[in-house]
N, CA and C of each residue as an Amber inpcrd file, in Angstrom:
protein
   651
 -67.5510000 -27.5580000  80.5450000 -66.6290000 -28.1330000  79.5670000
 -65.2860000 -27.3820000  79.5840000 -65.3810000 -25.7040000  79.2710000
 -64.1630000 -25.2540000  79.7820000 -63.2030000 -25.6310000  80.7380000
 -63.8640000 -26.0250000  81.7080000 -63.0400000 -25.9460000  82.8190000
 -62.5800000 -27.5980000  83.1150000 -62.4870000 -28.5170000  82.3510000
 -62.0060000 -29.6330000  82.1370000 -60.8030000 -29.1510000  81.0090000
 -61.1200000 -28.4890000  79.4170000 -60.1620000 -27.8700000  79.1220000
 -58.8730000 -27.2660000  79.9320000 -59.2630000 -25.8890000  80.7430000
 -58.2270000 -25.3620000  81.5330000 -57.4160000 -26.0590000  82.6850000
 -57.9170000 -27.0810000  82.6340000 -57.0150000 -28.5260000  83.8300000
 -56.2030000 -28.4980000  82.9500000 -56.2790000 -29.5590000  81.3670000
 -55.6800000 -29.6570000  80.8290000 -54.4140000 -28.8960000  80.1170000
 -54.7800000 -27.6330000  80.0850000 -53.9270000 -26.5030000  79.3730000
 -52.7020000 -26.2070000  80.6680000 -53.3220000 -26.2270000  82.0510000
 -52.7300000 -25.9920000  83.0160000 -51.9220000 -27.1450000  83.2840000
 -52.5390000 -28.4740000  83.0290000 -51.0460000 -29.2320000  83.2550000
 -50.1420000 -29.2640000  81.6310000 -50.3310000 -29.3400000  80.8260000
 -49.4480000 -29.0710000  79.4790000 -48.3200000 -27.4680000  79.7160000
 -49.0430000 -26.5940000  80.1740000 -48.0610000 -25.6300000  80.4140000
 -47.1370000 -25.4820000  81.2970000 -47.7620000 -26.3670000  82.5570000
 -46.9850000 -26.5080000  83.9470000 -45.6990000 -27.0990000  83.5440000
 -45.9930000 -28.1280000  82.9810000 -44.9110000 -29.0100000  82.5420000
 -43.6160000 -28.6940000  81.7940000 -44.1640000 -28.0630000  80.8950000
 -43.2010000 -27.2030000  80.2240000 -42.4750000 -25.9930000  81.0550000
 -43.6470000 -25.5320000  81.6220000 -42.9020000 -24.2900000  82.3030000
 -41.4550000 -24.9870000  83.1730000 -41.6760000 -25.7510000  84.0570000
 -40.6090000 -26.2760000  84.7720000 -39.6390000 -26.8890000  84.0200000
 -39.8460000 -27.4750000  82.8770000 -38.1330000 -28.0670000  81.7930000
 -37.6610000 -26.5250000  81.5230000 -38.3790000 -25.5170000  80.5020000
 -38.3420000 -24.3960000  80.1060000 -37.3800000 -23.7090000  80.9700000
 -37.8460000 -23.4080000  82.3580000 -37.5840000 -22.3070000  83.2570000
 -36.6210000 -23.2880000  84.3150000 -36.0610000 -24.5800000  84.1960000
 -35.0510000 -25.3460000  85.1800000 -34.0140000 -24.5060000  85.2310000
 -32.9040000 -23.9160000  84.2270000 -31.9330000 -22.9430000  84.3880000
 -32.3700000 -22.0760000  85.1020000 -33.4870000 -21.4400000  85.0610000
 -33.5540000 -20.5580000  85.8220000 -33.5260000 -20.5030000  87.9300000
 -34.7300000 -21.7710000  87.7720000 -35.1070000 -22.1790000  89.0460000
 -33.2350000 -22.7980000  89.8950000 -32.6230000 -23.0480000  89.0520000
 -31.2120000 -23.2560000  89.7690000 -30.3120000 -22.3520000  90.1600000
 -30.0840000 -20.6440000  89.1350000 -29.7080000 -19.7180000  89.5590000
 -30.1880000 -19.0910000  90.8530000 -31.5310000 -19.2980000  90.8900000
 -32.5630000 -18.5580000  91.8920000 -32.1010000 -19.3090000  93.4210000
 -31.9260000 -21.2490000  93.5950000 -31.4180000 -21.6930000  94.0410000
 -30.0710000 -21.0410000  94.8120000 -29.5470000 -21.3170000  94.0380000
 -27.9880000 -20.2550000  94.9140000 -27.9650000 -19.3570000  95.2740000
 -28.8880000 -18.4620000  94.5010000 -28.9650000 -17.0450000  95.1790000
 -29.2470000 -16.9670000  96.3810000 -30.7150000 -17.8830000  96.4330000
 -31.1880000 -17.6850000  97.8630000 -30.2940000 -18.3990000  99.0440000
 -29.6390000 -19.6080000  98.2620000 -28.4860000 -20.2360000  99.4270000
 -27.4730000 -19.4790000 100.2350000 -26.9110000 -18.4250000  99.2770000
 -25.8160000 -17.9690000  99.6860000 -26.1140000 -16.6070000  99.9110000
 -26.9660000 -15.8800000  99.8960000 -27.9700000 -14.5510000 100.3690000
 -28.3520000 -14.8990000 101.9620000 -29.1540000 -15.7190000 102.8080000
 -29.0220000 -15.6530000 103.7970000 -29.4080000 -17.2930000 104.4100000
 -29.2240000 -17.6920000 105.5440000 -29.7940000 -19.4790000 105.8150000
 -30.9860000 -19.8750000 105.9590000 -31.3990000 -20.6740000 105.5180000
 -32.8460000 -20.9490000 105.4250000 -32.8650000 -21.9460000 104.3140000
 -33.7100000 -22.1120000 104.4300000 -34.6840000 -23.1320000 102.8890000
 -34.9910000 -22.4550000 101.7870000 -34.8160000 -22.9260000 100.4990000
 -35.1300000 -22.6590000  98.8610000 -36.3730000 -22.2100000  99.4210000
 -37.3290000 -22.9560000  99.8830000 -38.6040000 -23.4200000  99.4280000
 -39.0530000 -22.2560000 100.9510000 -40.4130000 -21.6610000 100.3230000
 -41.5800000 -20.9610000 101.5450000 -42.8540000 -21.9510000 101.2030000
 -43.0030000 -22.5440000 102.5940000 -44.0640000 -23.3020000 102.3380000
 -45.0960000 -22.3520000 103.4190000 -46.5900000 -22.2010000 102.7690000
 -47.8690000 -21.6610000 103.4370000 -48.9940000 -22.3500000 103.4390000
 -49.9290000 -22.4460000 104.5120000 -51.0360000 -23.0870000 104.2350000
 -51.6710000 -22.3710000 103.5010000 -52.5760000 -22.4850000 102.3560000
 -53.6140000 -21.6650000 101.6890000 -54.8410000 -22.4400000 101.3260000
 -56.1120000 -21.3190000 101.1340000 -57.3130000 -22.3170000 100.5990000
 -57.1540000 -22.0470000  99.2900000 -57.7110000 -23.9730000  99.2210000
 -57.9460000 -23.8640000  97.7480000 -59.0240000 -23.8930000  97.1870000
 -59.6510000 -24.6810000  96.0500000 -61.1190000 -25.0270000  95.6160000
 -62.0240000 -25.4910000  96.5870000 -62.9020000 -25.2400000  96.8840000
 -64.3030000 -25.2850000  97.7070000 -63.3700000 -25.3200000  99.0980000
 -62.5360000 -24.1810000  99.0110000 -62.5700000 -24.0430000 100.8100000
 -61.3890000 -25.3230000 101.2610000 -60.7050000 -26.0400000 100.2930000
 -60.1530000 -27.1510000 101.1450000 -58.5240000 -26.5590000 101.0810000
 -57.7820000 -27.2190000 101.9340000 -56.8790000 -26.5690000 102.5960000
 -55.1250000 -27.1950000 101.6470000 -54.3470000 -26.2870000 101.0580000
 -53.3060000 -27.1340000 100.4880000 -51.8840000 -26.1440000 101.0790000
 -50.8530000 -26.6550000 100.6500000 -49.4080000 -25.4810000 101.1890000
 -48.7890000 -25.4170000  99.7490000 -48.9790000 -23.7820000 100.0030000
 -48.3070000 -23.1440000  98.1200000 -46.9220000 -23.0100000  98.6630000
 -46.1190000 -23.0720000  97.3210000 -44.8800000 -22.9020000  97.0150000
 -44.3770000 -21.5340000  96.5530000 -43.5110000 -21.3280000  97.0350000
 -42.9490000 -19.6870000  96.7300000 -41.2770000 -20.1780000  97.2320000
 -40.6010000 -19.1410000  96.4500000 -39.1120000 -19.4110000  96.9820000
 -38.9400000 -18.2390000  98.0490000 -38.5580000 -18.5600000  99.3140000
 -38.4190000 -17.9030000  99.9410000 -37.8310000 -16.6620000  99.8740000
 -38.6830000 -15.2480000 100.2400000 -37.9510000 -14.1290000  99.9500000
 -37.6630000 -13.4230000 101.6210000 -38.0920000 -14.1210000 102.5460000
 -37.6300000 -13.5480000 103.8200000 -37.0570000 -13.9080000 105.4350000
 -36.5010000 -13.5860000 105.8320000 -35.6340000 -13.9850000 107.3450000
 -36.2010000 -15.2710000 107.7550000 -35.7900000 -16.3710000 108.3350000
 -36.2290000 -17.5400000 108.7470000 -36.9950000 -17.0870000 109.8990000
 -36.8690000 -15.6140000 110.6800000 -37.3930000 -15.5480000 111.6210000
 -38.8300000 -14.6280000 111.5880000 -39.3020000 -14.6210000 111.0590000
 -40.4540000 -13.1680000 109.7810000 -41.5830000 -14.3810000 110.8800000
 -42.6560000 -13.3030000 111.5900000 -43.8250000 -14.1650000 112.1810000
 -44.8710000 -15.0710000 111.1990000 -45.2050000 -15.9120000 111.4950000
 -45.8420000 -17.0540000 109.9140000 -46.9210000 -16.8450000 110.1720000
 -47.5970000 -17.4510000 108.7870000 -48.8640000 -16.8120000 108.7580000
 -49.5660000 -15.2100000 108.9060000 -48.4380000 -14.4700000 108.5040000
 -48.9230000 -13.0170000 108.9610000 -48.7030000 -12.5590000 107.5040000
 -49.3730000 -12.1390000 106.6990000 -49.1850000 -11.1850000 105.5100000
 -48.3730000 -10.4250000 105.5300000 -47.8230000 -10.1970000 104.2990000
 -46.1880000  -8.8730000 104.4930000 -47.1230000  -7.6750000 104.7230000
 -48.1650000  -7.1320000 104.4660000 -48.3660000  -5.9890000 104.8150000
 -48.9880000  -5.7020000 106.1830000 -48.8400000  -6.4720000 107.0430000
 -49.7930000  -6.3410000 108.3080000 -48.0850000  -6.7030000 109.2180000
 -47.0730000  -6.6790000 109.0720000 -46.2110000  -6.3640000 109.3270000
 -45.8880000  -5.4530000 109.8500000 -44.9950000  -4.6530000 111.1620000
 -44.6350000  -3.8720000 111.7700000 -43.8460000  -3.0370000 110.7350000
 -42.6240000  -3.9300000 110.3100000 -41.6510000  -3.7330000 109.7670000
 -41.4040000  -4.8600000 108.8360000 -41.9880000  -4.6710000 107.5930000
 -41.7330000  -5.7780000 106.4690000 -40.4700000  -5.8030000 105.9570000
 -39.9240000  -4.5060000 105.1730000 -38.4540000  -4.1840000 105.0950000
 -37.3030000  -4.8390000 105.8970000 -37.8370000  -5.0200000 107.1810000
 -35.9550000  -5.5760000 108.2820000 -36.2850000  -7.2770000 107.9910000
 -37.7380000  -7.9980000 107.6530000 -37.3920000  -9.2780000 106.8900000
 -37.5540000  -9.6510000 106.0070000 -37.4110000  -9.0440000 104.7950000
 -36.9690000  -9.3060000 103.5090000 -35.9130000  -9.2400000 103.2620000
 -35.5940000 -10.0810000 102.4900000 -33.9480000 -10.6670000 102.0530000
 -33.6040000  -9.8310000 101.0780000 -32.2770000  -9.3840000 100.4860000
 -31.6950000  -8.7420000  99.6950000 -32.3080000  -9.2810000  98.5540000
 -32.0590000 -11.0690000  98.5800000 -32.2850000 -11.4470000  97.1290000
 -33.9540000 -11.4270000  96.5930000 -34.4400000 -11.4000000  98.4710000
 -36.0660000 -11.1780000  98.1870000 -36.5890000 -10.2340000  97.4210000
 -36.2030000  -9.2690000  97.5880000 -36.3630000  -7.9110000  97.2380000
 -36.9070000  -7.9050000  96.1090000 -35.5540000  -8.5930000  95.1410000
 -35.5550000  -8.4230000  93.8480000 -36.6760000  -9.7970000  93.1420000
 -36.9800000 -10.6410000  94.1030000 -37.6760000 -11.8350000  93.5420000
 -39.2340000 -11.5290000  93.8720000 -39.6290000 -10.6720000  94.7110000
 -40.8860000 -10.1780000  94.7720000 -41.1120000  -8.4190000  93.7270000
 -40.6180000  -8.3250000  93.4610000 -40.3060000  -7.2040000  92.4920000
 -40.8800000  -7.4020000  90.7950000 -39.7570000  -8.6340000  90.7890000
 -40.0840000  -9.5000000  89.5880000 -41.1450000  -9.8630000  89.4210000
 -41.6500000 -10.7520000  90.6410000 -42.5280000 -11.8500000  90.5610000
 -41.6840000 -12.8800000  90.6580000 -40.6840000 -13.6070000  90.5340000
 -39.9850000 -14.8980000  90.4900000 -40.3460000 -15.4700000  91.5140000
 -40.3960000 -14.7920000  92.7430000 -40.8370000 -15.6790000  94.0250000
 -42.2970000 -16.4190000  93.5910000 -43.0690000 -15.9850000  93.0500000
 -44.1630000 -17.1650000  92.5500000 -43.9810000 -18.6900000  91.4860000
 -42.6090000 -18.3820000  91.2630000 -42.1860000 -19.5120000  90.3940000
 -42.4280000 -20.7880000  90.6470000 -42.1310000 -21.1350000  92.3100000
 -42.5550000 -22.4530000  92.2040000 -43.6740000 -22.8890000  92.8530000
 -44.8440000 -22.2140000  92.1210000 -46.3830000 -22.0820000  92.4600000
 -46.6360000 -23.4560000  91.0150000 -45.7860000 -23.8380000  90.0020000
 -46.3390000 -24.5040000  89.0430000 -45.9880000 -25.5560000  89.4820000
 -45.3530000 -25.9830000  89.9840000 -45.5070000 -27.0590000  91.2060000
 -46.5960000 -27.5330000  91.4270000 -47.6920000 -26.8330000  92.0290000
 -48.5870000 -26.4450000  92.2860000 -50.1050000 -26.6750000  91.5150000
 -49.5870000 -26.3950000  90.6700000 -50.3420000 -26.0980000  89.3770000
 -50.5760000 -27.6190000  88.7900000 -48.9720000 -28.1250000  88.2410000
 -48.5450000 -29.4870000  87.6330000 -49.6950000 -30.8350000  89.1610000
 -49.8550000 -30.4510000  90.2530000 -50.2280000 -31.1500000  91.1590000
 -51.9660000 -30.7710000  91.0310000 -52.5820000 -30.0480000  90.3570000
 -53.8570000 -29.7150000  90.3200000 -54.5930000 -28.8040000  91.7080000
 -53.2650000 -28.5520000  92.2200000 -53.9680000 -27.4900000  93.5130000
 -54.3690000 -26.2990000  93.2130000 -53.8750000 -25.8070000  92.1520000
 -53.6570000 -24.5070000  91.5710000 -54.0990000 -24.8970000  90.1260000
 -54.3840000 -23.4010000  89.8090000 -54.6590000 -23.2220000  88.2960000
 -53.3310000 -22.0320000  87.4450000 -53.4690000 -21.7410000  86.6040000
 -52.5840000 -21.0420000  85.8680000 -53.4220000 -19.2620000  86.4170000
 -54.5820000 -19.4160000  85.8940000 -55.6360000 -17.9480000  86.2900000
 -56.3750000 -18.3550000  87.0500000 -56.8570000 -17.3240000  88.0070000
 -57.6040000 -17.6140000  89.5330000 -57.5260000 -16.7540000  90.2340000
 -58.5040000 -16.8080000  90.9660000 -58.6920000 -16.3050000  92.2130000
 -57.3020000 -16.4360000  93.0800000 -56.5650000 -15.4670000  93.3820000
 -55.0490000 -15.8190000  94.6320000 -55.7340000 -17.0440000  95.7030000
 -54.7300000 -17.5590000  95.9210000 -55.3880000 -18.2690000  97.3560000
 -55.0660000 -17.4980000  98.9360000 -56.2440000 -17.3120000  99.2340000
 -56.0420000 -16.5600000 100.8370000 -55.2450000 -17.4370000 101.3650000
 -54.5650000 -16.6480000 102.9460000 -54.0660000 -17.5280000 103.9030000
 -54.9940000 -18.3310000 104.5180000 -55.1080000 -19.2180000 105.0970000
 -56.2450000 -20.1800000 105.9320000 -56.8490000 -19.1020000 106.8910000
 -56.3430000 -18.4160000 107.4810000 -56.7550000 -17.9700000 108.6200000
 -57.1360000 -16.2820000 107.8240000 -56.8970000 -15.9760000 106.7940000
 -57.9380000 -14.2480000 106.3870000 -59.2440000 -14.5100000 106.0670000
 -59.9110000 -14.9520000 107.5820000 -61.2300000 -15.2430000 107.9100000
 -62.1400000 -13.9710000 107.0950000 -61.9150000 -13.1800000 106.8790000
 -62.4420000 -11.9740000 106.4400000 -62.5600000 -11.8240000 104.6970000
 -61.4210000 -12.1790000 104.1280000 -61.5820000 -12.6260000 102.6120000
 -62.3030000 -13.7090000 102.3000000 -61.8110000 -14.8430000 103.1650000
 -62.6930000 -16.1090000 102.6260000 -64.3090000 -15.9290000 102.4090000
 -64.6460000 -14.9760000 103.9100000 -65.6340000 -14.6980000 103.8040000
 -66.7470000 -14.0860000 102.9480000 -65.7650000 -13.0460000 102.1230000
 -66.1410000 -11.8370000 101.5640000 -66.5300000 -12.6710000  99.9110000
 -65.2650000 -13.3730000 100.0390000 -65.4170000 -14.1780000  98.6250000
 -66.4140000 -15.3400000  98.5100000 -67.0940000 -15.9750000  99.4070000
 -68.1900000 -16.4400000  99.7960000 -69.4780000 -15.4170000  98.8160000
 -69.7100000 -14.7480000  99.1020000 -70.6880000 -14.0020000  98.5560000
 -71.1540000 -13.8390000  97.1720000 -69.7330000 -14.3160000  96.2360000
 -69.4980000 -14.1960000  95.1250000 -69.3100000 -15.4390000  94.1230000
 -68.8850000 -16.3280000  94.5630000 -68.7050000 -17.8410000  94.1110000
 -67.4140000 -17.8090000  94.0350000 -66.2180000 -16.9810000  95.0820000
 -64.5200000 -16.9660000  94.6170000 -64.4090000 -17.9130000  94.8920000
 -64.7100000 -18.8300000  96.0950000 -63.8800000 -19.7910000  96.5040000
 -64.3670000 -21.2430000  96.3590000 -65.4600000 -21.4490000  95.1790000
 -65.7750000 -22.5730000  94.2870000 -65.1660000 -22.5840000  93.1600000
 -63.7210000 -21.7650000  93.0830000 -62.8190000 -22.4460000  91.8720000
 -61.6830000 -22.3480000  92.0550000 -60.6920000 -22.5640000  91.1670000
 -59.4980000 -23.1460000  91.3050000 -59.0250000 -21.7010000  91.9070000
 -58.2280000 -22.3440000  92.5130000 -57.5610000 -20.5710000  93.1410000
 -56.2120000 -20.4320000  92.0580000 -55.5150000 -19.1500000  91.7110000
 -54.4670000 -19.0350000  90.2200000 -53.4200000 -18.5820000  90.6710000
 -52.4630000 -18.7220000  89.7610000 -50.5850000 -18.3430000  90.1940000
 -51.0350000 -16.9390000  89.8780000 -52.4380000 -16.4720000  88.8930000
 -52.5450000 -14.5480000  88.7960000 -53.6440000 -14.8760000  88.7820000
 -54.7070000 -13.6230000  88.5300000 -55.4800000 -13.3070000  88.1590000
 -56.4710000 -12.0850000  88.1410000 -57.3320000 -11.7780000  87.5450000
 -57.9100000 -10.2870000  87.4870000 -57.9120000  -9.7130000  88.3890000
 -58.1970000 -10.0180000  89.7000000 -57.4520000  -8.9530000  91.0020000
 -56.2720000  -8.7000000  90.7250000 -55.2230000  -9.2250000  90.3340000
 -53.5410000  -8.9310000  90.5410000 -53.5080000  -7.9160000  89.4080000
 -53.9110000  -8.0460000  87.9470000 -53.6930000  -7.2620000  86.9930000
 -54.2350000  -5.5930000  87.3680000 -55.3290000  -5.7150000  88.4970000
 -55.8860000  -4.5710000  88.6700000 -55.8670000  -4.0520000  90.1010000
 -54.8480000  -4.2200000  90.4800000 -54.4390000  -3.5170000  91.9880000
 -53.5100000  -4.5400000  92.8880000 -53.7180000  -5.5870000  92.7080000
 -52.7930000  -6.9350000  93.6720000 -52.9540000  -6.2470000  95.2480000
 -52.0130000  -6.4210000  95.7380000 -52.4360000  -6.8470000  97.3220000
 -52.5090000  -5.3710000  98.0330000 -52.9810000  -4.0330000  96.8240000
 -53.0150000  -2.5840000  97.5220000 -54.4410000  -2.7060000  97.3810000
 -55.4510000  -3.6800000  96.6520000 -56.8100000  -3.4490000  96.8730000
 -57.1520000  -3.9700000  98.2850000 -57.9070000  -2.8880000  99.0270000
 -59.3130000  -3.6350000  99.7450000 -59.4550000  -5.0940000  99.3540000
 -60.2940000  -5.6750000 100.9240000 -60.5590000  -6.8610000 100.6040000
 -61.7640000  -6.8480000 100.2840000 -62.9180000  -5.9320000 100.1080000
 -64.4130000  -5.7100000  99.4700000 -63.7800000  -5.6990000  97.7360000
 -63.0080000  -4.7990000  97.7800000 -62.8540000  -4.9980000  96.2580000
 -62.1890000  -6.2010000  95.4190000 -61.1840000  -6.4520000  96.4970000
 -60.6080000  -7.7710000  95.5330000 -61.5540000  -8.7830000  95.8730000
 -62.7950000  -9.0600000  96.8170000 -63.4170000  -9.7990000  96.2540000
 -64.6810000  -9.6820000  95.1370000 -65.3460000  -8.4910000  95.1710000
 -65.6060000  -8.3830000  93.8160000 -64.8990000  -8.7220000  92.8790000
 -63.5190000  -8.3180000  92.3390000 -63.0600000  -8.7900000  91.0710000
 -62.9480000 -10.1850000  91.0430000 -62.7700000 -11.2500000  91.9250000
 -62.2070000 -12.0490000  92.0730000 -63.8900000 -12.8150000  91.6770000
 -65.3200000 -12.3200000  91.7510000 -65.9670000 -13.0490000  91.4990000
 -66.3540000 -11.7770000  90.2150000 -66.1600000 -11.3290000  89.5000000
 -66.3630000 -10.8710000  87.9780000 -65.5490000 -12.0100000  87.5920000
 -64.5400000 -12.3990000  87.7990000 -63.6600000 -13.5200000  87.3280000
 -64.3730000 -14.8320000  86.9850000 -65.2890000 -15.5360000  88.1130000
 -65.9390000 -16.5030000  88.3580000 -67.0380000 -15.8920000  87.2080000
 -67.7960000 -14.9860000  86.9260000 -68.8400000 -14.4880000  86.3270000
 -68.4560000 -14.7130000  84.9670000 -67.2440000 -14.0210000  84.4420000
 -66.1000000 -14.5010000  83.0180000 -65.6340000 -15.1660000  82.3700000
 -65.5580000 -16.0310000  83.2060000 -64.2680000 -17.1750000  83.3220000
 -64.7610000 -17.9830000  81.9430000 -63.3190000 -17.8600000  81.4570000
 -63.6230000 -18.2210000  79.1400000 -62.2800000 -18.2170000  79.6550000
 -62.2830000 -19.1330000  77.7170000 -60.7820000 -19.3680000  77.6390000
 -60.0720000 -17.8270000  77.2470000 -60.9860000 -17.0630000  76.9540000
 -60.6440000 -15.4960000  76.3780000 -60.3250000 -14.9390000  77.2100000
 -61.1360000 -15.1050000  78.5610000 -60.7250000 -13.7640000  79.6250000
 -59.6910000 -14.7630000  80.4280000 -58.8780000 -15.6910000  80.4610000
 -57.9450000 -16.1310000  81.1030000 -56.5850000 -15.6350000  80.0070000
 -56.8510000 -15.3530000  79.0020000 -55.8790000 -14.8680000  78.0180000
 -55.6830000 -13.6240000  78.1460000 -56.6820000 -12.7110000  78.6940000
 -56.7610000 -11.5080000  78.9650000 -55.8680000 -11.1640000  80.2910000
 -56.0600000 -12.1160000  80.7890000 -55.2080000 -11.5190000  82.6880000
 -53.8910000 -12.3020000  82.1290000 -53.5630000 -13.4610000  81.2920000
 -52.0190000 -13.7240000  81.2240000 -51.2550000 -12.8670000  80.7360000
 -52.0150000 -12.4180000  79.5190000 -51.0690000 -10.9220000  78.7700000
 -51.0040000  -9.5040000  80.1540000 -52.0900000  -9.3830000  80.8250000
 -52.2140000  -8.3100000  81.6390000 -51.2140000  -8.6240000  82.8940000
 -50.7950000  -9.9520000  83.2190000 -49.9630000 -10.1780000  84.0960000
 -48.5510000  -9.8610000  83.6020000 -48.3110000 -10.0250000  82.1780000
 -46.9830000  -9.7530000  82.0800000 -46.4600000  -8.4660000  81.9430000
 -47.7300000  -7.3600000  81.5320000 -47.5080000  -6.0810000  81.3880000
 -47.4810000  -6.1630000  83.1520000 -48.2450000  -6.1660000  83.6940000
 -48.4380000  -5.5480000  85.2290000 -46.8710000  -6.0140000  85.5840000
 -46.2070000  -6.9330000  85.5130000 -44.8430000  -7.3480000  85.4320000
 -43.9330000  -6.7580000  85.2650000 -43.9320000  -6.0680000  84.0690000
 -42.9180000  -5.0660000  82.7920000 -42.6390000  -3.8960000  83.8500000
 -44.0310000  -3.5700000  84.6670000 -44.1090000  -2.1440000  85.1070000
 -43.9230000  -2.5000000  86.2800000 -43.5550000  -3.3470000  86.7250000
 -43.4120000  -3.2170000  88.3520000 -44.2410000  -2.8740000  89.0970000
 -45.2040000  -3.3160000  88.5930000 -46.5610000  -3.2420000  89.8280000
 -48.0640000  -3.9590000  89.0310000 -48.9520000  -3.3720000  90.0750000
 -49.6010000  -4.4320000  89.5710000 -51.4430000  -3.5100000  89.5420000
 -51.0860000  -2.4310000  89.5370000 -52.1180000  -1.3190000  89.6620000
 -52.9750000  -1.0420000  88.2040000 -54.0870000  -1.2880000  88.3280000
 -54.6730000  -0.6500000  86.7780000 -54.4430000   0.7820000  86.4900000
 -54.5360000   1.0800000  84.8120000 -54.2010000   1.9180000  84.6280000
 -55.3580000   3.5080000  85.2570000 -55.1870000   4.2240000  85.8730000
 -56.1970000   5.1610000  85.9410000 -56.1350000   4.9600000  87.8900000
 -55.4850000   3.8720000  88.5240000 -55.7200000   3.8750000  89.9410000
 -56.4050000   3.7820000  90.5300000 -56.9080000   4.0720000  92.1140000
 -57.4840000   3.7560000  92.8060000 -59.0230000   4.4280000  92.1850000
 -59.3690000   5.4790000  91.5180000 -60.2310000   5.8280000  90.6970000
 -61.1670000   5.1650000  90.2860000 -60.5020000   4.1920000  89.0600000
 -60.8780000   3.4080000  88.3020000 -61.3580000   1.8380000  89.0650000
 -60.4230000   1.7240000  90.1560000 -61.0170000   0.2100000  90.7090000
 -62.2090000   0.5700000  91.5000000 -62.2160000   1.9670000  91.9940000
 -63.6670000   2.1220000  92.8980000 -64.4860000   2.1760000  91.9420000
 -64.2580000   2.9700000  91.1160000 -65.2140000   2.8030000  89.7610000
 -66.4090000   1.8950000  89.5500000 -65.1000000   0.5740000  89.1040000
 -65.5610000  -0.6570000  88.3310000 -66.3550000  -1.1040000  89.6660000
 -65.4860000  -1.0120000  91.0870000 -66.6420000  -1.7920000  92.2020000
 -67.5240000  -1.4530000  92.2960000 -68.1830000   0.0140000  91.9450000
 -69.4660000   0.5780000  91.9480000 -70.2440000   0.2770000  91.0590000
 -69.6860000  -0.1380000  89.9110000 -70.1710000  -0.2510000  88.6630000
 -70.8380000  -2.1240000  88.9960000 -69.8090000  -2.5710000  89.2760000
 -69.9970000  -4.0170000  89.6880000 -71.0950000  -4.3570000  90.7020000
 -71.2750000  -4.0110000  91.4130000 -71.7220000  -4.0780000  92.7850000
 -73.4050000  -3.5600000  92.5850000 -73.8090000  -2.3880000  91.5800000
 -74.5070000  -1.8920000  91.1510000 -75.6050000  -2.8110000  90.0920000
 -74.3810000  -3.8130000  89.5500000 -75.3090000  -4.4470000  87.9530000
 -75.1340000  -5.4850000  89.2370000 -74.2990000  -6.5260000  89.9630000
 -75.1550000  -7.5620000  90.6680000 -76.1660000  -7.1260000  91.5600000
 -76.8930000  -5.8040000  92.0810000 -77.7800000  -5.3440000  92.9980000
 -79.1590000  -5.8960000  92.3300000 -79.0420000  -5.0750000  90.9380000
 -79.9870000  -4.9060000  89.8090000 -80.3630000  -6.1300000  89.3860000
 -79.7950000  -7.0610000  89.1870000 -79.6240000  -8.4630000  88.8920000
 -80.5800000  -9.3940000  89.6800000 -80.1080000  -8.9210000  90.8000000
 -81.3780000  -9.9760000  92.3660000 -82.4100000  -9.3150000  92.5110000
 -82.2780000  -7.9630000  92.4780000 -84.0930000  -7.1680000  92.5340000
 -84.4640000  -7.8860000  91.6390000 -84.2140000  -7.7560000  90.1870000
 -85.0670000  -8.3690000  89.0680000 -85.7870000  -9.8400000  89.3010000
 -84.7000000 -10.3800000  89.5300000 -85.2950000 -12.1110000  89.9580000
 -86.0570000 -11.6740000  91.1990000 -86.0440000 -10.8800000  92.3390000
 -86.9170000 -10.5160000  92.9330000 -88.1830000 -10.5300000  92.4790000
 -88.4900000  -9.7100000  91.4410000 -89.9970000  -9.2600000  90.9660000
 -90.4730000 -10.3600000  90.3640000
């Protein structure tokens, strides 16, 4: 039943978000026009719900010539193609802005699981194990509030299925407020660090072990 709710909430907010945030999405426009040549728009293939395949929206933050399909961190040199104005729009977060696009189209959810690239055969996989990639994939969600793209891919798929394990209209309220702090601070790391996320994966990883022995016996 929730999750007929959160369609709904997700297109009522989408909607708004884009009248709301149009001034904005037009400044961002020029910036990127007259910052370097290329297109407003970064289009990517990504998976979405049960594995099927859609192209997210992001405003482009780098060189028309940046290799595709390659993650910024598996990059030689990420720094020589990012754009000046990128900089500051992945910093922010603004470069996810026109993910509600996205959202308003039902590819996306507001909270979720990130959507992998098609081809990080290795996440999809990992998140397999967990039920990540039987739901809506999100513009944030409890991976991002608690490490974003410096976690492991063992760990962000654990969180990413505590999420699936959670998933209330409460704990999607929980990662929107936690997204805007992780925002405020310019990053996207829980508090306590790499510490605390091995922690919780041990902790996690430990109560689903315990969980299948039992139904075992």
């Amino acid at each position: 039943m929730y999750l007929v709710i959160k369609r709904i909430i997700d297109f009522i907010l989408s909607l708004l978000g884009l009248i709301i945030l149009s001034p904005i999405f037009l400044v961002l426009f020029l910036a990127i026009k007259l910052d370097t040549p290329g297109p407003i728009f970064f289009k990517q293939k990504r998976v979405g719900i049960n594995k099927s395949h859609f192209y997210i929206l992001k405003f482009r933050t780098m060189r028309i010539d940046t290799p595709k399909d390659t993650p910024t961190h598996l990059l030689s040199n990420p720094d020589h193609f990012i754009t000046k104005v990128g900089k500051f729009l992945r910093k922010t977060s603004l470069d996810e802005l026109p993910q509600i696009i996205n959202i308003l189209k039902g590819e996306m959810s507001i909270i979720g699981p990130r959507p992998a690239l098609w081809n990080q055969y290795d996440l999809i996989e990992e998140r397999d194990k967990y039920g990540a990639n039987d739901v809506m994939p999100g513009l944030t969600g409890w991976a991002q509030i608690n490490g974003r793209d410096e976690l492991p891919i063992t760990v962000k798929a654990v969180l990413d299925g505590e999420y699936v394990d959670k998933i209330s209209l409460a704990f999607d309220v929980r990662c929107f407020v936690g997204t805007f702090l992780s925002v405020l601070q310019s990053d996207g790391v829980v508090e306590g660090g790499t510490g605390v996320i091995e922690k919780r994966l041990s902790e996690t990883i430990a109560e689903k072990t315990e969980t299948k022995e039992t139904l075992l016996k």
